[in-house]
C-alpha positions in Angstrom: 42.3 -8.9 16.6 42.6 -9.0 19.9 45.9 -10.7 21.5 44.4 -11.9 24.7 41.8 -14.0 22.6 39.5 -16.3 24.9 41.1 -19.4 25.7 38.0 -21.3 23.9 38.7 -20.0 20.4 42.4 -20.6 21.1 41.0 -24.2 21.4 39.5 -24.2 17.6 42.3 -21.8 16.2 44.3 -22.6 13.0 48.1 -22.2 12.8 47.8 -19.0 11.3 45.5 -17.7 13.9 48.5 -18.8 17.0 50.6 -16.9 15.1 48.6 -13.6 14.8 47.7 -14.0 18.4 51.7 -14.5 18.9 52.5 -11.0 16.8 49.8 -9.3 18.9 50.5 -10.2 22.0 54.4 -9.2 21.4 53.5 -5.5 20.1 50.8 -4.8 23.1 53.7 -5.8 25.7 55.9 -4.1 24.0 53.8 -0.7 23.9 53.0 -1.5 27.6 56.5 -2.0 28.7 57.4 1.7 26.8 55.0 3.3 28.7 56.4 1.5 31.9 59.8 2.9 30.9 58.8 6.3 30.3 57.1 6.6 33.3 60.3 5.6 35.4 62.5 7.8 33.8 60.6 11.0 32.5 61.2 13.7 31.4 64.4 12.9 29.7 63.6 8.9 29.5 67.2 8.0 29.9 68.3 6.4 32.9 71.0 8.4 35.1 73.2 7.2 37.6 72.1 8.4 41.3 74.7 10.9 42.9 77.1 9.3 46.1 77.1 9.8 49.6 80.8 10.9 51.3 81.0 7.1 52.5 79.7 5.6 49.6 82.7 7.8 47.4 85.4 6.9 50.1 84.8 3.6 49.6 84.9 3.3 46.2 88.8 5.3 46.0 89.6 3.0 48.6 90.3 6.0 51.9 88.3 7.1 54.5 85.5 8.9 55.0 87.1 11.9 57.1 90.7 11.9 54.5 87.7 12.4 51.7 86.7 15.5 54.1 90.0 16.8 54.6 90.7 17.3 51.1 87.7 18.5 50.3 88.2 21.5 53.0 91.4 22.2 51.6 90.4 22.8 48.3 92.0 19.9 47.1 89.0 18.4 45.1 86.1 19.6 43.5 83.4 21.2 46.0 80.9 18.2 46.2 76.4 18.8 46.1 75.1 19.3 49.8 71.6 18.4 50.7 69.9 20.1 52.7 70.9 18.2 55.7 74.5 19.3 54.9 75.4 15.4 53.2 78.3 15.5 50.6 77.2 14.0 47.6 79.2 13.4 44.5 78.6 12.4 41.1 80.8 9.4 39.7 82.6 11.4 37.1 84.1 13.7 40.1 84.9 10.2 42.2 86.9 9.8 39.1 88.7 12.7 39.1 89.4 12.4 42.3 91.3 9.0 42.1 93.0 10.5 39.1 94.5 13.9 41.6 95.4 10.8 44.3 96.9 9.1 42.0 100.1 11.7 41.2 100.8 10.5 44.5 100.1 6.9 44.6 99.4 5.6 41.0 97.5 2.6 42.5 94.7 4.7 43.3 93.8 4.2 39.2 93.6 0.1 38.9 93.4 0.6 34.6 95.9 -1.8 33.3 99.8 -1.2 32.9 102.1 -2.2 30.4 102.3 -5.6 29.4 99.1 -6.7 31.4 96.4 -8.2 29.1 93.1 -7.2 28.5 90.4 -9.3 30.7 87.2 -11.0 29.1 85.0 -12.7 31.4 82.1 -14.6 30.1 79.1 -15.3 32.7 77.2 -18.4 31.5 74.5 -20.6 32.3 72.5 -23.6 30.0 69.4 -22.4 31.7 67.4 -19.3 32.4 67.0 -17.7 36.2 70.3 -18.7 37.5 70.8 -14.9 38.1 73.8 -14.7 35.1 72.4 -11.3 34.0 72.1 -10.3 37.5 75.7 -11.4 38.5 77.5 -9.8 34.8 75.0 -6.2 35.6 76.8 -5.8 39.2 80.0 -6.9 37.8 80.2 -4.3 35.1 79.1 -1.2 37.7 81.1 -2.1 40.7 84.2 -2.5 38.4 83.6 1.1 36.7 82.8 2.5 40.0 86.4 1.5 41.3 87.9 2.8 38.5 88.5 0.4 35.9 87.8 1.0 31.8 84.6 -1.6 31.9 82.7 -2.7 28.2 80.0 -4.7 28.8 78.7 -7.1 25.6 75.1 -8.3 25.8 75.2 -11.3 23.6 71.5 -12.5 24.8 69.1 -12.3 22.2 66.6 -11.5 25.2 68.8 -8.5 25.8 68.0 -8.3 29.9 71.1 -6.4 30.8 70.1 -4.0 27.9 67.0 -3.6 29.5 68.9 -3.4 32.8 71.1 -0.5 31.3 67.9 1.2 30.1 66.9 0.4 26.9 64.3 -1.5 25.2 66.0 -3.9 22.3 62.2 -3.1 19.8 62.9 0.4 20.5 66.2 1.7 20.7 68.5 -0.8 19.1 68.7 -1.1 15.6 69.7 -3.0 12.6 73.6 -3.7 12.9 73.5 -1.9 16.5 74.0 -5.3 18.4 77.5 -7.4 18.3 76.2 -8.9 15.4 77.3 -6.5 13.2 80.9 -6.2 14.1 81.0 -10.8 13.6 78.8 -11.3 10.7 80.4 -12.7 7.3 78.7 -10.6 5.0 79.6 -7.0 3.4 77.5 -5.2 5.6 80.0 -6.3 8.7 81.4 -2.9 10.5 84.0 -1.7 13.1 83.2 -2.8 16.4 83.2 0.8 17.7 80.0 1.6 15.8 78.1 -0.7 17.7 80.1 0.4 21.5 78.0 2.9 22.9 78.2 5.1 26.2 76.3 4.9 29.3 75.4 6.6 31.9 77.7 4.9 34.3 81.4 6.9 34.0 83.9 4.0 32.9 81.3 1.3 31.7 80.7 1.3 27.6 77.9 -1.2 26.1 77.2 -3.5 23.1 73.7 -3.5 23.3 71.4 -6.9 22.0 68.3 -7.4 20.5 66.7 -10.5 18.3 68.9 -9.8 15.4 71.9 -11.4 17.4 70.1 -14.7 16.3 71.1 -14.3 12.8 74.7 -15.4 13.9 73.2 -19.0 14.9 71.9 -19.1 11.3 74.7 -17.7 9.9 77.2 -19.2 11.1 75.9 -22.8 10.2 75.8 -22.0 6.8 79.7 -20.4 7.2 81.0 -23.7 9.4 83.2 -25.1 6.6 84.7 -21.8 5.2 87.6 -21.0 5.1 89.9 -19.7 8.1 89.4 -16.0 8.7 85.5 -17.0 8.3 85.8 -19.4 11.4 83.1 -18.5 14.0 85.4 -18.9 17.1 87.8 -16.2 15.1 85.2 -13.2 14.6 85.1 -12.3 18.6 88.7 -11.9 19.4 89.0 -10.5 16.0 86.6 -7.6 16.9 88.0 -7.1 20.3 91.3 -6.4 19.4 90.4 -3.1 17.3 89.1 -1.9 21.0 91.4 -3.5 23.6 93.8 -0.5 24.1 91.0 1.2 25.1 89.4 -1.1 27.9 90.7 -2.8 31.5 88.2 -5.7 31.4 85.6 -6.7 29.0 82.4 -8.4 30.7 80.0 -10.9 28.5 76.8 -11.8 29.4 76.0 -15.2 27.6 72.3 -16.5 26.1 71.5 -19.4 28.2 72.1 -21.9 25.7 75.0 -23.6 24.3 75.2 -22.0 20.5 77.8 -20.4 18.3 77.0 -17.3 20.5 78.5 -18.8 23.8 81.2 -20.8 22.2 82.6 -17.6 20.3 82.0 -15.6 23.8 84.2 -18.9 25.3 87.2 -18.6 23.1 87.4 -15.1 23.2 87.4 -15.1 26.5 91.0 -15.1 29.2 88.1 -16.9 31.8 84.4 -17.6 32.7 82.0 -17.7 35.9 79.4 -20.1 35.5 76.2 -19.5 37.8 75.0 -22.1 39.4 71.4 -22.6 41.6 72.3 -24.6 44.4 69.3 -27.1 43.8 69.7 -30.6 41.9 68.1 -30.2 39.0 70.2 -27.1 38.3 73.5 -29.0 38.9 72.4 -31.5 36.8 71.7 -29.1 33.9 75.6 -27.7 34.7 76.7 -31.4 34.6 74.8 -31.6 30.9 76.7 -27.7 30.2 80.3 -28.8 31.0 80.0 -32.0 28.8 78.7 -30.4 25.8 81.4 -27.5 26.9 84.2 -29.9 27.2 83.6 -31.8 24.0 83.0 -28.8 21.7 86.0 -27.0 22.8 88.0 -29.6 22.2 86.4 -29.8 18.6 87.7 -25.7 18.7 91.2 -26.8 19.3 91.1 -29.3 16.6 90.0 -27.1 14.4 93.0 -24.6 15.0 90.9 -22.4 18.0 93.2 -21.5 20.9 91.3 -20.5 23.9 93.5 -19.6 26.7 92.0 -19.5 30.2 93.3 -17.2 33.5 91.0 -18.8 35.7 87.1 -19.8 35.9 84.8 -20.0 39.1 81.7 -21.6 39.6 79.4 -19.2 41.4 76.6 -20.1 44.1 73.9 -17.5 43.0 70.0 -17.2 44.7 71.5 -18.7 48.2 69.4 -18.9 51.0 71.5 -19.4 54.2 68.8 -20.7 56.3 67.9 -23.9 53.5 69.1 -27.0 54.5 68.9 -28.7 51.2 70.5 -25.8 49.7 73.9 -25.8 51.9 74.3 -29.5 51.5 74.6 -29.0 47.1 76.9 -26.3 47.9 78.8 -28.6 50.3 78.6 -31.3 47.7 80.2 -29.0 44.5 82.8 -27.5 47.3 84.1 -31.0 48.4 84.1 -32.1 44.2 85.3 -29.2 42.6 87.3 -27.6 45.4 88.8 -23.8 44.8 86.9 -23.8 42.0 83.6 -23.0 43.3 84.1 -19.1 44.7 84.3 -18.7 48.7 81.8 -15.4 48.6 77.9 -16.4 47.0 75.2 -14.2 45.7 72.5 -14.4 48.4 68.5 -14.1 47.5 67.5 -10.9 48.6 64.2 -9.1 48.7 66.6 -5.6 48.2 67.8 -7.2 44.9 64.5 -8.0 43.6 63.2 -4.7 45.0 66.1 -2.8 43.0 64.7 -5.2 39.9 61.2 -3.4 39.7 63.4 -0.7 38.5 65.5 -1.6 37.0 67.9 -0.7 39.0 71.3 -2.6 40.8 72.1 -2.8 44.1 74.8 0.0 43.5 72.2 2.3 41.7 69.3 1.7 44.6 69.0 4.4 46.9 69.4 3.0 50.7 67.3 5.3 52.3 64.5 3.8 50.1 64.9 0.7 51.3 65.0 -1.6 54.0 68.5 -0.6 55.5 69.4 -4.1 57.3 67.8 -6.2 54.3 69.7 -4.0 52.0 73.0 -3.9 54.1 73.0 -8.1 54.2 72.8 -7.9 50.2 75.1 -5.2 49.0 78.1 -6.7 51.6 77.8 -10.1 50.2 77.3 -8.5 46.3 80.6 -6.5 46.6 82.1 -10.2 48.4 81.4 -12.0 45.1 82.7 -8.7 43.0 86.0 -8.2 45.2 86.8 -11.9 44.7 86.4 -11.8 41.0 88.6 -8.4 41.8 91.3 -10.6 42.9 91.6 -12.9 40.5 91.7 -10.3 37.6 94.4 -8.9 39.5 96.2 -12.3 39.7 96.0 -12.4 36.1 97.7 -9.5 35.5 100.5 -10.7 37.7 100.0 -8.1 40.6 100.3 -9.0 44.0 97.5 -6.8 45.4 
């Protein structure tokens, strides 16, 4: 049968037929989107991170282009590529090691945590689709790796986008009790947390990839809600977690947009959240709907001996257009209710992020040269804005000054 029937048999179809039209439809986009992927990333198929420009690598260590230079001339660090036009290019692993040499000096130069300062989890949520949550949590986990930091990223969407984003397809590559699922579930078949951590190709940034079978925890877990502790759903998270924390700076979560068991165990696992937010009205008033079911449930959590302990949490102005009238006066409107709350720095719209999309690719893995320089320019500076102030406040959690 074919899955794009004619619209005028849809019209006389049984049940049974939406349903094989349904199937089809879902195996010919997913063969499609294969080919789509293999065609981006041939020969090998899996994605690899670009290599850095001198600048790019400077700023990332935090010193200047010419000190970079200098030790490189003086044998200090590993010889970097050259392209033919005589650019220094270097690949993330040897930025690494090069904060790491810095660092016998100044031991600031490696951000990873210190003793006594707690492991970070940072949920990004959103009731609704498109307010760029998968977007923000992608750029969140690569600019933190690429300054150094021990980054796991957890997709806990069933519609797995920043899967997708990392280069894989959920059908394809992720298996039965390969998702977060199977370190939570309540059944014998539950295992460690580090079987379902894998590596990318992003030095410092691990993944816990999703796929559909992360809805089995909805359905699970309202058959489990009156079990005994141990068995709670709000437990199995932090549980999991704490097997891996030694090993990790900051864990980021991206959250299904939708209030479930999913987001509330990502919320009580979590030391703080970012909620996007589309500065239009209809979007606030779907936020407004989020934090009262939020509110109310927690406080059910708490009740029921849950102990979520937040840092901080920051309402985020994502899609922004600076030139829409309408748009700066909701973003003047949550500033003047919800004060510090709602972060200075916003995630723009920009052309260079959906451009970077078609890929997909990040702002931080898009090649400038192969875009639009200004365009791109104007989006990467206020992306790493939004980043260094999240930056900040992880830092303020820890206790450190700077």
């Amino acid at each position: 049968m074919s899955p794009a029937a004619p619209l005028s048999k849809l019209d006389k179809a049984t049940d049974a037929f939406f349903d094989q039209v349904i199937s089809g439809d879902s195996r010919a986009l997913s063969v499609k989107l294969k080919k789509h992927r293999e065609r981006l990333y041939k020969p090998e198929i899996k994605k690899t991170l670009r290599r850095f420009s001198s600048r790019e690598a400077a700023q990332f260590i935090g010193v200047t282009d010419s000190y970079l230079r200098l030790l490189a001339s003086n044998g200090e660090i590993a010889s970097s590529e050259k392209t033919a036009t005589g650019r220094h290019l270097y690949t993330l692993e040897q930025i690494h090691a090069i904060r790491t040499h810095l660092a016998k000096a100044k031991p600031s130069y490696v951000p990873t945590r210190r003793l006594r300062e707690h492991l970070q989890v940072v949920a990004v949520t959103n009731f609704k689709g498109g307010s760029g949550k998968t977007t923000t949590a992608a750029h969140l986990i690569q600019y933190f790796a690429l300054h150094g930091y021990r980054v796991l990223a957890i997709d806990l969407d069933p519609q797995a986008s920043l899967s997708t984003l990392f280069g894989y397809q959920p059908e394809y590559d992720i298996g039965d009790n390969e998702t977060l699922y199977g370190a939570i579930r309540y059944d014998k078949d539950r295992c460690p947390i580090k079987d379902v951590i894998r590596k990318t190709y992003i030095a410092g940034a691990d993944l816990i990839a999703a796929n559909i079978e992360l809805q089995e925890f909805e359905h699970d877990t309202a058959r489990h809600a009156r079990e005994r502790e141990g068995r709670q759903f709000f437990t199995r998270i932090p549980r999991a977690l704490a097997d891996v924390q030694d090993e990790y700076d900051i864990v980021f979560v991206d959250c299904p947009p939708q209030l479930g068991f999913l987001t509330l165990s990502a919320l009580c696992a979590s030391t703080s959240f970012i909620l996007t937010i589309h500065p239009q009205m209809l979007d606030v008033a779907s936020m407004d709907q989020f934090l009262a079911m939020a509110g109310d449930l927690m406080a059910v959590i708490r009740k029921a001996g849950g102990t979520p302990r937040y840092d901080w949490m920051r309402y985020l102005i994502t899609r922004y257009e600076p030139h829409d009238g309408p748009q700066a006066q909701v973003v003047a409107f949550l500033r003047s209710l919800f004060e510090e709350r709602v972060m200075t720095s916003m995630m723009v719209k920009s052309t260079a992020v959906s451009d970077a999309g078609l890929s997909k690719l990040t702002l931080y893995e898009a090649e400038r040269e192969k875009m639009h320089r200004n365009t791109y320019d104007r989006a990467l500076e206020a992306m790493n804005a939004v980043n260094e102030e999240v930056e900040v406040l992880v830092k303020k959690a820890w206790g450190r000054v700077s």
